[in-house]
The first five atom37 places (N, CA, C, CB, O) and aatype in JSON, in Angstrom:
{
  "aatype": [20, 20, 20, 20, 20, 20, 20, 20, 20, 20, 20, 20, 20, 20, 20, 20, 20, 20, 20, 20, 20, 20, 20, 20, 20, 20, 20, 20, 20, 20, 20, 20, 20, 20, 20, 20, 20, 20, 20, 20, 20, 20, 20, 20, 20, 20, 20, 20, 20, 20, 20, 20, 20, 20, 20, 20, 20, 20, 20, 20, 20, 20, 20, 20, 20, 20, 20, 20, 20, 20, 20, 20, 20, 20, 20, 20, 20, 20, 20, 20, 20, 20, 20, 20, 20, 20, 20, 20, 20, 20, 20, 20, 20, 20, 20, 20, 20, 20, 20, 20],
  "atom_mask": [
    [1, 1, 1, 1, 1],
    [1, 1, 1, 1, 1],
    [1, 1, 1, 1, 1],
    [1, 1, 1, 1, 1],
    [1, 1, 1, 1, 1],
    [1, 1, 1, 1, 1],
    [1, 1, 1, 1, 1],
    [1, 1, 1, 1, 1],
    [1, 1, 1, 1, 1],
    [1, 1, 1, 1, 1],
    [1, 1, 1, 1, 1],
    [1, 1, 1, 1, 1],
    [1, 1, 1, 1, 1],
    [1, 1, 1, 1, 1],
    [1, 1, 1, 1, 1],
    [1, 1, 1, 1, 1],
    [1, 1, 1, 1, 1],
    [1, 1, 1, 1, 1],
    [1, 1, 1, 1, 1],
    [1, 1, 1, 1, 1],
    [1, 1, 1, 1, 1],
    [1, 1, 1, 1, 1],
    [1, 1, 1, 1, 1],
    [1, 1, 1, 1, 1],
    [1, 1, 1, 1, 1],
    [1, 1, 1, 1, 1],
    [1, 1, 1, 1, 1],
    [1, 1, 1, 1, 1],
    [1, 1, 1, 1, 1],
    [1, 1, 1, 1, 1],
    [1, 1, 1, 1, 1],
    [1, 1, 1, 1, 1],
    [1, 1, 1, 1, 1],
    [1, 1, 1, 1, 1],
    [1, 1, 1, 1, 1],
    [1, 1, 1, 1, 1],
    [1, 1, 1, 1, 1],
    [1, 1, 1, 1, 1],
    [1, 1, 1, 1, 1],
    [1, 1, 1, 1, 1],
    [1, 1, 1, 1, 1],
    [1, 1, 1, 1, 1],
    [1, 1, 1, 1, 1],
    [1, 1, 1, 1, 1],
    [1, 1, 1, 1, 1],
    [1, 1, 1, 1, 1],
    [1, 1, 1, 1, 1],
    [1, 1, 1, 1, 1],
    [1, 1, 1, 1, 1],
    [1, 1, 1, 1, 1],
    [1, 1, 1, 1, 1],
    [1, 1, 1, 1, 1],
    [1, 1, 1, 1, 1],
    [1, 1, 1, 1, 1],
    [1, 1, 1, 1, 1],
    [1, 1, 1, 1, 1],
    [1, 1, 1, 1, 1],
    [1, 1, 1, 1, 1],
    [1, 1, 1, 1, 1],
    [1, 1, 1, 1, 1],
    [1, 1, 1, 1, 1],
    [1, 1, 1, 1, 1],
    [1, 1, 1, 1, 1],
    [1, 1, 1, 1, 1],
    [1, 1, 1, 1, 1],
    [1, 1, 1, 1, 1],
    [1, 1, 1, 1, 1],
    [1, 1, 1, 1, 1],
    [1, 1, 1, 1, 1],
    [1, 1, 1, 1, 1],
    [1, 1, 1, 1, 1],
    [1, 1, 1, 1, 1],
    [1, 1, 1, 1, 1],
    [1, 1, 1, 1, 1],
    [1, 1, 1, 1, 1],
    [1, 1, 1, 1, 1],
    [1, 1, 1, 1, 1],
    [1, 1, 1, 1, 1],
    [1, 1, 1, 1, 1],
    [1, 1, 1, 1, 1],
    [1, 1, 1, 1, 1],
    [1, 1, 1, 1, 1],
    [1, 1, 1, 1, 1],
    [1, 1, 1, 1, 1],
    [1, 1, 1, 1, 1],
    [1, 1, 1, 1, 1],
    [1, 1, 1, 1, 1],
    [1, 1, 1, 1, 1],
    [1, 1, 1, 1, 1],
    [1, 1, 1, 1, 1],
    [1, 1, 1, 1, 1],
    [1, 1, 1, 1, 1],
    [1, 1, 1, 1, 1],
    [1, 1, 1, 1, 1],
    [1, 1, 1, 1, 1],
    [1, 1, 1, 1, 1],
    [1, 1, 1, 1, 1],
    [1, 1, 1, 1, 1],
    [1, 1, 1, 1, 1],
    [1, 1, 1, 1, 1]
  ],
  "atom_positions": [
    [[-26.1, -2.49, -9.89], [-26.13, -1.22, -9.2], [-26.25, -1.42, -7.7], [-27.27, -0.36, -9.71], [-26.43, -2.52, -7.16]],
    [[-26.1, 0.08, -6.91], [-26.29, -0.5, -5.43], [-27.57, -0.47, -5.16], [-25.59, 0.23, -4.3], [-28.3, -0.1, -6.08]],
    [[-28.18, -0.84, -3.89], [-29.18, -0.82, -3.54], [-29.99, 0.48, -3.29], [-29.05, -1.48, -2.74], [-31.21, 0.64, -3.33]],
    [[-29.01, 1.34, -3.04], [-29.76, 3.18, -3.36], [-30.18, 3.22, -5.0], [-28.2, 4.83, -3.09], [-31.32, 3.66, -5.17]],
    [[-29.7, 2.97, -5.82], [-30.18, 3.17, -7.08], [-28.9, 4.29, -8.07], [-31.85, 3.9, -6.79], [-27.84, 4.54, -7.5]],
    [[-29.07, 4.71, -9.12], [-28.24, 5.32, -9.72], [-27.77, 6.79, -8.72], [-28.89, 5.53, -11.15], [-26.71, 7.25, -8.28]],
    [[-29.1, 7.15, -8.7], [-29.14, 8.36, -7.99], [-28.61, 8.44, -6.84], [-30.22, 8.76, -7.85], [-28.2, 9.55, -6.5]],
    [[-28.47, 7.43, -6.0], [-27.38, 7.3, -4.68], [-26.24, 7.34, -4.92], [-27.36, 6.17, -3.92], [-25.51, 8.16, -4.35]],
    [[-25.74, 6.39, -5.92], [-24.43, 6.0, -6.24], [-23.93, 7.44, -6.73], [-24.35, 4.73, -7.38], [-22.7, 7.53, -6.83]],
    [[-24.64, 8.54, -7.03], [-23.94, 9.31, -7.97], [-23.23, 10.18, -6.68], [-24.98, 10.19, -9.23], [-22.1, 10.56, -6.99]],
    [[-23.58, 10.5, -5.53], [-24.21, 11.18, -4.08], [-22.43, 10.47, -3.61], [-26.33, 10.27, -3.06], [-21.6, 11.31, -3.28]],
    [[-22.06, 9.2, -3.62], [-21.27, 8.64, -3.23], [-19.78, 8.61, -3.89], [-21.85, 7.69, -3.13], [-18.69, 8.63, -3.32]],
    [[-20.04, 8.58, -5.05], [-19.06, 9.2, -5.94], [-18.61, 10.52, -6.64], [-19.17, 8.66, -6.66], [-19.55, 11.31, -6.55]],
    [[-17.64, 11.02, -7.24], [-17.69, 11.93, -7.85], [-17.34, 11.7, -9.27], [-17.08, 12.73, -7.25], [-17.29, 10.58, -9.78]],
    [[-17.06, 12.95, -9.97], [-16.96, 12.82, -11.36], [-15.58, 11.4, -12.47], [-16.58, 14.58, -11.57], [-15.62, 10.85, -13.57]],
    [[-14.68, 11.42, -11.42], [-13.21, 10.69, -11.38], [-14.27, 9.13, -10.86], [-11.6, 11.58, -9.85], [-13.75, 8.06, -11.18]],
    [[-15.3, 9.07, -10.3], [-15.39, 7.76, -9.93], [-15.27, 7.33, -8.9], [-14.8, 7.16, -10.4], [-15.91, 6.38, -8.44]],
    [[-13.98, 8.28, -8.06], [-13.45, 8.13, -6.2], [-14.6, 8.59, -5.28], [-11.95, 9.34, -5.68], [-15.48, 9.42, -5.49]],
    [[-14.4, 7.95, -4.35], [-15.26, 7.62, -3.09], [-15.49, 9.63, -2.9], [-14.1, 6.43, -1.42], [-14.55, 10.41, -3.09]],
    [[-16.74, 10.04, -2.55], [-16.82, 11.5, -2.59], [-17.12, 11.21, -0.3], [-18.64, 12.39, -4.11], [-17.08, 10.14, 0.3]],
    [[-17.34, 12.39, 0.18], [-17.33, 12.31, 1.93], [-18.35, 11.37, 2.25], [-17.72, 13.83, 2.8], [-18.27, 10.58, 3.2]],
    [[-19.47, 11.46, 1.34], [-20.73, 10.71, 1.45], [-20.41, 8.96, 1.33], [-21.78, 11.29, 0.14], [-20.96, 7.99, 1.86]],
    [[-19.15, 9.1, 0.29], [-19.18, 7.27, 0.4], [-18.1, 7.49, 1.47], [-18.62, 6.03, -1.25], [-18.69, 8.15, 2.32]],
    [[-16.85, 7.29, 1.87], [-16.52, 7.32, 2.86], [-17.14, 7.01, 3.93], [-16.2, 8.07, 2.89], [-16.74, 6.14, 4.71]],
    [[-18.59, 7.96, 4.14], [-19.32, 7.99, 5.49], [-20.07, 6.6, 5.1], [-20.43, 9.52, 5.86], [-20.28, 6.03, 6.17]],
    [[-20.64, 5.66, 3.86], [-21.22, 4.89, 3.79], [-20.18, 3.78, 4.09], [-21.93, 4.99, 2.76], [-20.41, 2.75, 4.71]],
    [[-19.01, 4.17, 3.54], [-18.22, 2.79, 4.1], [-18.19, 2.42, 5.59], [-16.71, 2.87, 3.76], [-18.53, 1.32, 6.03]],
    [[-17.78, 3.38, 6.26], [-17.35, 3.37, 7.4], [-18.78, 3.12, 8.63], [-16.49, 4.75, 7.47], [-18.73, 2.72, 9.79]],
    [[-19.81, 3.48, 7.93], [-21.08, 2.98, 9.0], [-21.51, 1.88, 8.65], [-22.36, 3.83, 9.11], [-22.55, 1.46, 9.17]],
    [[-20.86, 1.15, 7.71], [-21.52, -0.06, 7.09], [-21.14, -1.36, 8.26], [-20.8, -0.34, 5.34], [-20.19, -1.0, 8.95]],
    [[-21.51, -2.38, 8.55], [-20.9, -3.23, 9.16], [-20.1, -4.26, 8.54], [-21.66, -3.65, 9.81], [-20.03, -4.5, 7.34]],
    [[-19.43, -4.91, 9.58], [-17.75, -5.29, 8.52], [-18.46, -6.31, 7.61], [-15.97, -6.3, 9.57], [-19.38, -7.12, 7.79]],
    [[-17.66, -5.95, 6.53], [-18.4, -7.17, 5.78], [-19.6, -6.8, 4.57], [-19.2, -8.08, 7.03], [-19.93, -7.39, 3.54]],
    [[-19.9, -5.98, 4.98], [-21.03, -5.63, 4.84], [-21.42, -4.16, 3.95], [-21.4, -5.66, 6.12], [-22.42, -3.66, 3.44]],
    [[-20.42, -3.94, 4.07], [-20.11, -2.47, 3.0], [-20.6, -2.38, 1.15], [-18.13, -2.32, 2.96], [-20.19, -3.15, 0.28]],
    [[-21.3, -1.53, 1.0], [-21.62, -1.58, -0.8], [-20.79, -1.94, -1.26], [-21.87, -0.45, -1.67], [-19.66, -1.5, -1.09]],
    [[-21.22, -3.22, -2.28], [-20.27, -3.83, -3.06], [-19.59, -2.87, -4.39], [-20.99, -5.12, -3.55], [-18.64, -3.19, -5.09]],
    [[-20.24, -1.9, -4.44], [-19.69, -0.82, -5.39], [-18.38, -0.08, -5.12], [-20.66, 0.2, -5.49], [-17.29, 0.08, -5.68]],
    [[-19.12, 0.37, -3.8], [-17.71, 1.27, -3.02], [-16.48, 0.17, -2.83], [-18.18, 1.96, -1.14], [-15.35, 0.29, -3.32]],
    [[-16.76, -0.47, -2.34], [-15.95, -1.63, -1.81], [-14.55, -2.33, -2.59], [-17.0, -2.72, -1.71], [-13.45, -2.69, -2.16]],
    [[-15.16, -2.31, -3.87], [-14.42, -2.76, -5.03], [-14.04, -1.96, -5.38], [-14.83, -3.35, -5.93], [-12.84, -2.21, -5.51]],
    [[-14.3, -0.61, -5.82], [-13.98, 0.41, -6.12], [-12.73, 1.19, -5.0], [-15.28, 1.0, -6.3], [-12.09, 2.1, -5.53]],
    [[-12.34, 0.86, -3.42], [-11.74, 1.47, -2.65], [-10.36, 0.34, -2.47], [-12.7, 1.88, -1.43], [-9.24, 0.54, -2.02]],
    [[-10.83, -0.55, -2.89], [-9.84, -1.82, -3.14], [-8.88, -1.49, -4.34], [-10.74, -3.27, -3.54], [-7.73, -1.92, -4.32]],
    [[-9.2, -0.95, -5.07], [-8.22, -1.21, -6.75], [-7.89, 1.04, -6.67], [-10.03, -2.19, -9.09], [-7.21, 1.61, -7.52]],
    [[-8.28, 1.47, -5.97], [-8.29, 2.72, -5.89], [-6.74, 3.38, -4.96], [-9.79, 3.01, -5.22], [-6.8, 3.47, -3.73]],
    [[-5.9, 3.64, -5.46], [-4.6, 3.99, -4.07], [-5.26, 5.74, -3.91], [-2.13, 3.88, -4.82], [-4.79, 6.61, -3.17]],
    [[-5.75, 5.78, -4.3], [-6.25, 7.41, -4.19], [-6.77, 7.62, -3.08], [-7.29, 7.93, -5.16], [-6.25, 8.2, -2.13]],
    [[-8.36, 6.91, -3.19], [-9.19, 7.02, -1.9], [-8.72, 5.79, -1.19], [-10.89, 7.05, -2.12], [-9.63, 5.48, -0.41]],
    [[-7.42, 4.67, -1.06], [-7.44, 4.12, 0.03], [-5.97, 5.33, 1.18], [-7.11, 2.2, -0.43], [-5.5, 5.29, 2.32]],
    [[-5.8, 6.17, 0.0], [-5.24, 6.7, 0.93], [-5.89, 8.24, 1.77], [-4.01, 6.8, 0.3], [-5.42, 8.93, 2.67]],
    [[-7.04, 8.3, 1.05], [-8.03, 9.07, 2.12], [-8.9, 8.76, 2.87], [-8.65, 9.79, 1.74], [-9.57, 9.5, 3.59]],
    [[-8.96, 7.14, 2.71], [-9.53, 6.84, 3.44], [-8.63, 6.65, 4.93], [-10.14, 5.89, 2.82], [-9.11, 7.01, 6.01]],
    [[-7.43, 6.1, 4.8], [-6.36, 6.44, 6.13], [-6.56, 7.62, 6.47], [-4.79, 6.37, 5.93], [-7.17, 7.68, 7.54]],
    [[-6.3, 8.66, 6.0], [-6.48, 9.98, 5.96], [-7.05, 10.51, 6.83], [-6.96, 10.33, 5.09], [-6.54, 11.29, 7.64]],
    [[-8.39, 10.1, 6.76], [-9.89, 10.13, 7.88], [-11.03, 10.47, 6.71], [-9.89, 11.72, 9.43], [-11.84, 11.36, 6.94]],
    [[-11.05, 9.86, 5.68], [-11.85, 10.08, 4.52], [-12.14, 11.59, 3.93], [-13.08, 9.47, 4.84], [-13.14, 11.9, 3.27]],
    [[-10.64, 12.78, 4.45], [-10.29, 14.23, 3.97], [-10.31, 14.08, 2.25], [-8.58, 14.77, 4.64], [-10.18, 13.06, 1.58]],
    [[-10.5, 15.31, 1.84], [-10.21, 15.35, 0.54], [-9.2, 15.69, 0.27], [-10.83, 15.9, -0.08], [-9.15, 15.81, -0.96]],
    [[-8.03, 15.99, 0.86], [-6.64, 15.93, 0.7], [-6.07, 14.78, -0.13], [-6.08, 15.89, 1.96], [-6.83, 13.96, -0.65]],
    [[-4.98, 14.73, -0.25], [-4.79, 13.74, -1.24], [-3.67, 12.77, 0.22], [-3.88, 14.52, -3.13], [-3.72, 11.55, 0.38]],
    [[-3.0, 13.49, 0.85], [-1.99, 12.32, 1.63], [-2.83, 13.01, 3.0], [0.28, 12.47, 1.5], [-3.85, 13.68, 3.05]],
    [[-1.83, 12.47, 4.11], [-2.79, 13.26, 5.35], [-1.75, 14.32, 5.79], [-3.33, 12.14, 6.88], [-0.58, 14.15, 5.46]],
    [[-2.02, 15.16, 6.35], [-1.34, 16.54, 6.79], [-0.67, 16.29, 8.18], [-2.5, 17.85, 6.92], [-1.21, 15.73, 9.14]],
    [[1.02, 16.96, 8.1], [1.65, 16.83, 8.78], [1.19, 17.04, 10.44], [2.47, 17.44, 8.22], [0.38, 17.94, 10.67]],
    [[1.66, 16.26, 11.5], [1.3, 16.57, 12.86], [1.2, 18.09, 13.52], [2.24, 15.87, 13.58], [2.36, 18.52, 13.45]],
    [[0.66, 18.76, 13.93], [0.58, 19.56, 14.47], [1.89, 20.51, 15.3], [-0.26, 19.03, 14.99], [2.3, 21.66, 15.14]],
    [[2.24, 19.49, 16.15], [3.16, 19.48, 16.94], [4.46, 19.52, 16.46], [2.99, 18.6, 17.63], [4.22, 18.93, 15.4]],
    [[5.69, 19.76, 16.41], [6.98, 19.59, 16.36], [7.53, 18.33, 16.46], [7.47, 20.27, 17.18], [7.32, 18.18, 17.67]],
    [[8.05, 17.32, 16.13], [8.75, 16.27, 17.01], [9.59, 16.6, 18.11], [9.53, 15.52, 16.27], [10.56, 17.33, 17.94]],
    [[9.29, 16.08, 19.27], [10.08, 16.25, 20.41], [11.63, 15.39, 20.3], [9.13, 15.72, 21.67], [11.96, 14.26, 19.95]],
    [[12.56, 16.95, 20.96], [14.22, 16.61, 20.66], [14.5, 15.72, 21.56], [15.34, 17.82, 20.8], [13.77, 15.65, 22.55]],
    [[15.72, 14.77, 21.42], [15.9, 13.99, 22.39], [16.86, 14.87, 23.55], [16.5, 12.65, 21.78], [17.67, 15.71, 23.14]],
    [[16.69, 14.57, 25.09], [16.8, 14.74, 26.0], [18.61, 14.24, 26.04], [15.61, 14.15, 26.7], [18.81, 13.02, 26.09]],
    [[19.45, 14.87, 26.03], [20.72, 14.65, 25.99], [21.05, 13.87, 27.85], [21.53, 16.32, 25.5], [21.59, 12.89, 28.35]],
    [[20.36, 15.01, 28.22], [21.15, 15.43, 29.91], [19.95, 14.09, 30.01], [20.91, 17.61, 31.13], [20.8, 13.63, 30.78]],
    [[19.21, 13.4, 29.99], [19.02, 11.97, 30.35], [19.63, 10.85, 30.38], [18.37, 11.62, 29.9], [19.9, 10.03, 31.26]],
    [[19.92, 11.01, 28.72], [21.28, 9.5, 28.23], [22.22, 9.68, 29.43], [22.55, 9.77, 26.34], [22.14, 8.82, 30.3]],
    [[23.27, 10.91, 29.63], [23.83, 11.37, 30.59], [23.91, 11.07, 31.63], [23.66, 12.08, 30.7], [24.88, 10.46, 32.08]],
    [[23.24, 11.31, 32.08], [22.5, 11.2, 33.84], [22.35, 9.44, 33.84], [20.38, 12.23, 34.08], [22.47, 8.97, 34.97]],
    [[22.12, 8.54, 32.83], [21.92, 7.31, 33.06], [23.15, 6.49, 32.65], [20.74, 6.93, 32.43], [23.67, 5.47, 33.1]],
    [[23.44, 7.35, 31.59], [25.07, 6.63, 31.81], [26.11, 6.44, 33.16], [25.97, 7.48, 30.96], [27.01, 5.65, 33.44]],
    [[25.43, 7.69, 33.9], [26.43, 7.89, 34.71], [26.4, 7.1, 35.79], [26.52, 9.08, 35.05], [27.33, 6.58, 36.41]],
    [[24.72, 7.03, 36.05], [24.49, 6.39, 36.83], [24.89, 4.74, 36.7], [23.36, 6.76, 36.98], [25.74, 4.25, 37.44]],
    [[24.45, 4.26, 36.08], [25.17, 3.0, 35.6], [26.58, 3.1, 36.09], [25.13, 2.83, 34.0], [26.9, 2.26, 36.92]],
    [[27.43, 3.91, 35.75], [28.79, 3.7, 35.79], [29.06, 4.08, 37.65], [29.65, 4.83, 34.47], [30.14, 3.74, 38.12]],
    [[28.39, 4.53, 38.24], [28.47, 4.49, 39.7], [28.16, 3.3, 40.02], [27.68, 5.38, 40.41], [29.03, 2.73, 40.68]],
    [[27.08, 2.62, 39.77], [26.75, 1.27, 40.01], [27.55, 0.47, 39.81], [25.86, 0.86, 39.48], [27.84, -0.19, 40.8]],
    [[28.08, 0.22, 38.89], [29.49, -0.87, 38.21], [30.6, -0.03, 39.57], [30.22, -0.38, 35.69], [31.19, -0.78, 40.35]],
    [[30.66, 0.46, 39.61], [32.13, 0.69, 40.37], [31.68, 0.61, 41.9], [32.96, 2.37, 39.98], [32.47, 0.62, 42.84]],
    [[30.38, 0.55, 41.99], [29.94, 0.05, 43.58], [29.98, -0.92, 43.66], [28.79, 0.24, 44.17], [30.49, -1.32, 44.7]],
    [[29.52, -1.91, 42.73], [29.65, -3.59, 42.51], [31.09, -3.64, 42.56], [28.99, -4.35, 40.95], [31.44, -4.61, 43.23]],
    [[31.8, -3.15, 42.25], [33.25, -4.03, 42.3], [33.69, -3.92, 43.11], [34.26, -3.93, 41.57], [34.18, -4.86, 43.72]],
    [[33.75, -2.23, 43.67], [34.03, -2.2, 45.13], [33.86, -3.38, 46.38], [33.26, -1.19, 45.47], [34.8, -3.88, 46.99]],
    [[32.37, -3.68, 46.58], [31.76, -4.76, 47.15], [32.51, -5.54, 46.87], [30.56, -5.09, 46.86], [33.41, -5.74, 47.68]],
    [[32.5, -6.29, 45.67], [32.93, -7.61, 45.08], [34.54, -7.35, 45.72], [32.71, -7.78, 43.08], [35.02, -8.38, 46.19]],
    [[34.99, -6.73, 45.76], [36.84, -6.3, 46.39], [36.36, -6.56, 47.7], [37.73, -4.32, 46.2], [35.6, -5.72, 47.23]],
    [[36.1, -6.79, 48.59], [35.98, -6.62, 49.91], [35.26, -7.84, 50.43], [35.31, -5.36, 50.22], [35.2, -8.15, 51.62]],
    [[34.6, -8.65, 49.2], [33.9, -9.92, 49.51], [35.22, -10.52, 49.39], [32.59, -10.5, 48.51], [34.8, -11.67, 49.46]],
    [[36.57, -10.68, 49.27], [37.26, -11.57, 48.76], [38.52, -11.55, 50.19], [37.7, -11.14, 47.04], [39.48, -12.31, 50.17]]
  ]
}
């Protein structure tokens, strides 16, 4: 058992066995290494709670989409740098014509 006793362990888990907010919070203040060998083994063989534990130890099951929109790409940039480039190349050759 862990070192809390039955009655801890129960506090840390839930009915399924998975890490409940309380173990989560015990994993994560534990120092490395150093984490209940209960939880520990148990978050290892678990894809459930290792993926709430990425999560931020939520009870969600995956983590919830970004907030934000993804930002569109900027057309009139590519643009503007293509172009520029292509002024450059035709200034270089220019030069390069006149070095000769």
């Amino acid at each position: 058992m862990s070192p809390q006793g039955a009655e801890g362990r129960g506090a840390l888990v839930d009915g399924r066995g998975c890490l409940t907010p309380a173990g989560f919070a015990a994993l994560s203040r534990a120092p490395i290494g150093r984490a209940p060998a209960e939880l520990a083994t148990h978050l290892a063989s678990c894809s459930r709670c290792q993926e709430r534990m990425l999560a931020g130890g939520t009870s969600a099951g995956r983590p919830s989409p970004a907030s934000s929109p993804p930002r569109k790409p900027r057309l009139w940039l590519g643009v503007a740098l293509a172009f520029a480039a292509l002024l450059l190349a035709v200034a270089a050759l220019m030069l390069a014509g006149r070095m000769r």
